[in-house]
C-alpha atoms as one frame of an Amber mdcrd trajectory, in Angstrom:
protein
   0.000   0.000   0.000   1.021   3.811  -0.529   2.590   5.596   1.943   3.846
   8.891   2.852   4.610  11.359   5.723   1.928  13.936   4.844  -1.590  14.156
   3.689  -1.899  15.625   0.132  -5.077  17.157  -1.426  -5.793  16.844  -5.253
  -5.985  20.203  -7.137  -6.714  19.991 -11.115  -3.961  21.670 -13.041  -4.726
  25.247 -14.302  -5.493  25.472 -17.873  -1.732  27.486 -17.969  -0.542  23.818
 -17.376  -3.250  21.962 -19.188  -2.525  24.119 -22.242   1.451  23.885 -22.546
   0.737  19.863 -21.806  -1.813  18.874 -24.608   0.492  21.267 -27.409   3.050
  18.258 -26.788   1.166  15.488 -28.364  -0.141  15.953 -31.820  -3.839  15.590
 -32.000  -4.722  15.656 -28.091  -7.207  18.839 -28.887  -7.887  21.388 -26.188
  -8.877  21.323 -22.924 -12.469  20.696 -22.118 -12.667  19.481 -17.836 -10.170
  18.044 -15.806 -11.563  16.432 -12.898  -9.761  14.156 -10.368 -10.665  10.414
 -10.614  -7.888   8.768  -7.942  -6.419  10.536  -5.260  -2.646   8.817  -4.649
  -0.133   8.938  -1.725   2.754   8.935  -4.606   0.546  10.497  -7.400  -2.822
  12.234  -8.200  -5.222  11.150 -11.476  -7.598  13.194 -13.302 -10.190  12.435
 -16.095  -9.237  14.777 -18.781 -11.928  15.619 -21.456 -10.667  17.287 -24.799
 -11.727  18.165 -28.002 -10.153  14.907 -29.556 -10.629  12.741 -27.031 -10.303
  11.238 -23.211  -7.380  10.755 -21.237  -5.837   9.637 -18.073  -3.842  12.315
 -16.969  -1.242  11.663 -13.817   0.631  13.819 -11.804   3.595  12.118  -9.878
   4.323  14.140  -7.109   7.303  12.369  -5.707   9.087  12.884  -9.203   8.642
  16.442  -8.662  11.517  16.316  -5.607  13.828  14.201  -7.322  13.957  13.331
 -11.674  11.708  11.628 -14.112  14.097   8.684 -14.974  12.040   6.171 -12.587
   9.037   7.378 -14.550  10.576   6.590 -18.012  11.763   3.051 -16.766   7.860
   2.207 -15.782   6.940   3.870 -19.073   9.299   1.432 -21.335   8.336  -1.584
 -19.102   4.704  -0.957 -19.699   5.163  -0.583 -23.531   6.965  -3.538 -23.691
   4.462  -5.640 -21.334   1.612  -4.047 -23.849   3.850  -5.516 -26.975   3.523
  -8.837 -25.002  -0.188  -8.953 -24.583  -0.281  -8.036 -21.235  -3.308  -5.759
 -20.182  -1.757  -2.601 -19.802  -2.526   1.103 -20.708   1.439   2.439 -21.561
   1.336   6.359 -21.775   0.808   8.251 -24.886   4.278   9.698 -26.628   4.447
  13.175 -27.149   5.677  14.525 -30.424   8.956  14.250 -29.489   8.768  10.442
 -28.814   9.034  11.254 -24.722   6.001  10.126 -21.900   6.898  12.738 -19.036
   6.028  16.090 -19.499   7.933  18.395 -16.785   5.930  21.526 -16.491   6.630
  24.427 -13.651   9.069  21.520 -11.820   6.117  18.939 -12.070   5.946  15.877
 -14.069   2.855  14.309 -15.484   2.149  11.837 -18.234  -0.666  11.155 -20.158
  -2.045   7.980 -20.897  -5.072   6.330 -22.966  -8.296   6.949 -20.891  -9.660
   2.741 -20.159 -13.030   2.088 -19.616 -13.210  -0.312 -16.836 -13.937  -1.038
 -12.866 -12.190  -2.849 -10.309 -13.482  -6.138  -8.549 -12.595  -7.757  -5.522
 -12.197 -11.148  -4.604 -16.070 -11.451  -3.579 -16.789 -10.436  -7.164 -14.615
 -13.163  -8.945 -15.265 -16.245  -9.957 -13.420 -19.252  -9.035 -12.706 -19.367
 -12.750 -11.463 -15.465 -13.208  -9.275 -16.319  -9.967  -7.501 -18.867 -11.562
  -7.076 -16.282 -14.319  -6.106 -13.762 -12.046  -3.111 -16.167 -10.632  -1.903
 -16.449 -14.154  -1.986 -13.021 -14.803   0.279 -11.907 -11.975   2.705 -15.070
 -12.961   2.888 -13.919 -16.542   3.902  -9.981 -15.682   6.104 -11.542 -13.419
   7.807 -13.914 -16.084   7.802 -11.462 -18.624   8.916  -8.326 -16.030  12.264
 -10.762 -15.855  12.333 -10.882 -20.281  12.345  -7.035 -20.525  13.697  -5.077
 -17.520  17.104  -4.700 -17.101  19.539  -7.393 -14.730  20.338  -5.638 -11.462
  23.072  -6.610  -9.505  22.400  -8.659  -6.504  20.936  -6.453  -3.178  21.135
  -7.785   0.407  18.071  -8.935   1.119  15.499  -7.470   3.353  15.070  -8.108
   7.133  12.016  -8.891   8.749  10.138  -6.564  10.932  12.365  -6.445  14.207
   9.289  -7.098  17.297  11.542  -4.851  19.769  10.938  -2.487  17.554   6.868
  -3.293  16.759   6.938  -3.297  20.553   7.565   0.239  20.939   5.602   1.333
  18.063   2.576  -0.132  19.643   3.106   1.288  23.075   2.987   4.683  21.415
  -0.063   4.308  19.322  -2.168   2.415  22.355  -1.505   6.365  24.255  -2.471
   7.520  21.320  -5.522   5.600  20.577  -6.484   6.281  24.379  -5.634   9.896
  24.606  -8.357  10.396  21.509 -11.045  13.026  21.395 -13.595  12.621  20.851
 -12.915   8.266  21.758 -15.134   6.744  19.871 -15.706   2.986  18.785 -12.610
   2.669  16.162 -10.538   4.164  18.960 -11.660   1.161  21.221 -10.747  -1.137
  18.709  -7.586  -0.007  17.956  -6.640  -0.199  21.689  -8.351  -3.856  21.518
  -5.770  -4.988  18.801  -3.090  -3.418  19.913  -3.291  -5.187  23.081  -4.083
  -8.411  21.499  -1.685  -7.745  18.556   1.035  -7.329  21.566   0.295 -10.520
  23.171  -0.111 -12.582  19.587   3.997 -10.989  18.827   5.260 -12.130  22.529
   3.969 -15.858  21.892   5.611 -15.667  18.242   8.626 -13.751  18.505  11.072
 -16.690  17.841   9.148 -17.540  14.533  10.914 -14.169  13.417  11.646 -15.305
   9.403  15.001 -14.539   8.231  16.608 -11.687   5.558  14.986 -12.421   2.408
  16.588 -12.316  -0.934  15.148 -10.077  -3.726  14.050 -12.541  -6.473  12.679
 -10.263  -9.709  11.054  -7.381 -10.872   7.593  -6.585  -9.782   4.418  -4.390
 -10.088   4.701  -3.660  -6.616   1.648  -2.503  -5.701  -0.766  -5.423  -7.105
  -4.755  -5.102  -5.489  -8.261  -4.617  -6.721  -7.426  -0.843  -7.256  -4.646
  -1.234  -9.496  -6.653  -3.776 -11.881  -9.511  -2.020 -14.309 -11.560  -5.354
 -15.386 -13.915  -4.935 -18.388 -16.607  -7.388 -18.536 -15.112 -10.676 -16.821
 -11.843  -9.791 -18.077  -8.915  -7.918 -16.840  -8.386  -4.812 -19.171  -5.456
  -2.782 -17.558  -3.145  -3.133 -14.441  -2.114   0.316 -13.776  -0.229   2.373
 -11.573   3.324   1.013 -12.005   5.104   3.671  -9.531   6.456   1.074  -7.461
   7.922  -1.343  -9.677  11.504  -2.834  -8.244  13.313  -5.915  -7.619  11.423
  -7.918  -4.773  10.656 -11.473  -4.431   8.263 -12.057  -6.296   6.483 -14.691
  -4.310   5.842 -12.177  -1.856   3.673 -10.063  -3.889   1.857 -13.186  -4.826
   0.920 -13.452  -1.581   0.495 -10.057  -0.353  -1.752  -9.410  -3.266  -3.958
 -12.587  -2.284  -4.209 -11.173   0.926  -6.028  -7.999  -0.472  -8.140  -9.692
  -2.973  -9.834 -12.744  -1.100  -9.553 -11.006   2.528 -13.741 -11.393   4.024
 -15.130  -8.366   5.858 -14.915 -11.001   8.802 -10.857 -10.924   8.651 -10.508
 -14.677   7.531  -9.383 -15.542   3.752 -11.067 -17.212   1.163  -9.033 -20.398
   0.950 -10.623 -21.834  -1.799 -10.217 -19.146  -3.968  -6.966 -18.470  -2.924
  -5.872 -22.129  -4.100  -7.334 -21.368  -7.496  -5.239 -17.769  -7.880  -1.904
 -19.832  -6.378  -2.084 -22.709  -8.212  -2.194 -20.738 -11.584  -0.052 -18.501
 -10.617   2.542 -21.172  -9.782   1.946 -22.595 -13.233   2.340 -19.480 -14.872
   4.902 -18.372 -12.841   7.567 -21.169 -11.630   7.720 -20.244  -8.462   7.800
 -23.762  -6.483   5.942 -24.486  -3.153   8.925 -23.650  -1.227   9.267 -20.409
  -2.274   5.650 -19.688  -1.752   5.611 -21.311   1.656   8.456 -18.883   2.969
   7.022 -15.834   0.941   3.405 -17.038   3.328   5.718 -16.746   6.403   6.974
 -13.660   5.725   3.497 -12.035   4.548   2.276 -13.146   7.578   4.947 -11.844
   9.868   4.898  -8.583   8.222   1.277  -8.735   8.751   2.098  -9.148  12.800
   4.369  -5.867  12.813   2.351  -3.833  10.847   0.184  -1.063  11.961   0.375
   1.709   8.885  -3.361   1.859   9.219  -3.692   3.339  12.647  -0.340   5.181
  11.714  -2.082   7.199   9.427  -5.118   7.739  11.692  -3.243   8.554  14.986
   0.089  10.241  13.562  -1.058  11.758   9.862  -4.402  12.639  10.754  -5.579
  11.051   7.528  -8.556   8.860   8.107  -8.969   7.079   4.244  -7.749   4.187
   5.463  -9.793   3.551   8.771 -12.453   1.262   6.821 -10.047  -1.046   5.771
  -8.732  -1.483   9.677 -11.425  -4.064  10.957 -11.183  -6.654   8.441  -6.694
  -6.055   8.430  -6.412  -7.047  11.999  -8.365  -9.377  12.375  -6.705 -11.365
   9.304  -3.581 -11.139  11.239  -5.325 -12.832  14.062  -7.175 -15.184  11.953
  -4.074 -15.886   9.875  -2.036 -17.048  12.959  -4.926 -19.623  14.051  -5.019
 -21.182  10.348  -1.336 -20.744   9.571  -1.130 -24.706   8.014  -4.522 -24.128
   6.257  -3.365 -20.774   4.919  -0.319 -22.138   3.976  -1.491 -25.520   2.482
  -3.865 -23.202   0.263  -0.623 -21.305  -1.776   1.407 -24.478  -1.837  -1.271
 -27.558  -2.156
């Protein structure tokens, strides 16, 4: 999920901007409305309307602080995915062959507007999650045919509990010290407490440093896929692709798709999305069954939800908190049967 140390607020670009954007591409047309469709942590989306046309036009506001050359890596990967067959919606070139437009400091790109709407697991099919297992295993496979070798990282530790220790201690005076306390409040204090006890009982199942295995979307869940119909018709929003292992966002990605509202996981499904995603994929049972362990472990020592509540004042993410902790619960009950469901 996105993250960031402030809250940010999506304002359409003035026609000023609009203007010296749309003169880049031959045959955009002119402005008609701009109207924000997706508000991002890392970027900010707006339906544009013109005379020639719709568009998806982003705005990556973490390019602004730094350079575009992230942006033009995600830009070739997509056009090469697209080339593939892969459902993906690469940005439009500009008349000088380039997809980021830097404008005033600020770098946007434009990109095909897709009709479409997202589904989660309760919407698919035992059937489209098969298909959605061999989707992620094919961008996977053919991430590693067109991105670029990169030389091997140290891997990445797991979540430290000393650490998760702390972190709760601050947000349970937090969470207490609210005003008005209301009923998320109380839960929050609930998990935390329970969340506390679950990490003392499990500490020594710490998982160790885990080797980056490929290149991956990043960011795979029901808001980054546009279906059309019963099919997928665009993954989209590529800002965090990077060398991960890949098994990991297999997993993490289940985790978001078949999660119920009651915090438990649709295990059948999830068999159906891991077994074609092994298939499609390679990835053995072994390297799923660790990439489970480490899901769930990050799962244990991770509280961004309540971070951004408590620390950001940003409240978009307070729906989601009910059904995320109590997976983590649930998950630690029915680790074999959770695990048996990715590997079986």
């Amino acid at each position: 999920m996105l993250r960031s140390s402030a809250v940010r607020t999506a304002t359409a670009p003035d026609g000023h901007i609009l203007g010296s954007l749309l003169r880049r591409y031959e045959g955009a047309g002119e402005p008609l409305t701009c109207e924000p469709v997706a508000e991002g942590l890392l970027n900010h989306g707006y339906r544009l309307v013109t005379t020639r046309g719709r568009f998806f036009l982003k705005h990556h506001l973490d390019a602004d602080r730094a350079d575009c050359s992230a942006l033009v890596r995600q830009h070739r990967a997509t056009r090469l995915l697209g080339a593939m067959g892969l459902p993906v919606a690469p940005p439009v070139r500009a008349a000088d062959g380039r997809t980021v437009a830097v404008i005033d400091g600020r770098c946007y790109a434009l990109h095909p507007w897709v009709e479409g709407r997202h589904l989660d697991g309760a919407a698919l099919t035992p059937a489209q999650c098969h298909r959605l297992g061999a989707l992620l295993g094919r961008v996977h496979v053919s991430l590693a045919q067109v991105m670029p070798d990169e030389p091997p990282q140290p891997g990445q530790e797991s979540a430290d509990p000393a650490a998760t220790f702390v972190g709760i201690d601050e947000l349970l005076a937090l969470a207490r010290d609210a005003r008005p306390h209301d009923s998320f409040d109380a839960l929050a204090e609930h998990r935390l407490l329970e969340r506390r006890a679950l990490l003392a009982a499990h500490a020594h199942h710490r998982p160790p440093r885990a080797a980056p295995a490929g290149w991956v979307h990043g960011d795979f869940h029901p808001l980054n896929l546009l279906y059309r119909g019963a099919e997928p018709a665009a993954i989209v929003d590529w800002d965090r692709l990077a060398v991960k292992p890949r098994a990991e966002e297999a997993v993490r990605a289940a985790a978001i798709f078949f999660v119920r509202p009651s915090g438990s996981l649709d295990l059948a499904k999830v068999a159906a999305y891991a077994r074609a995603y092994r298939g499609a994929s390679g990835v053995g049972p072994e390297e799923l069954a660790a990439a489970v362990h480490r899901v769930w472990w990050e799962r244990l020592n991770d509280f961004w939800m309540l971070d951004w509540r408590y620390r950001l004042g940003d409240r978009r993410a307070d729906s989601l908190f009910p059904a995320s902790a109590a997976l983590a619960v649930w998950w630690t009950d029915e680790y074999a049967a959770v695990r048996g469901a990715f590997t079986g």
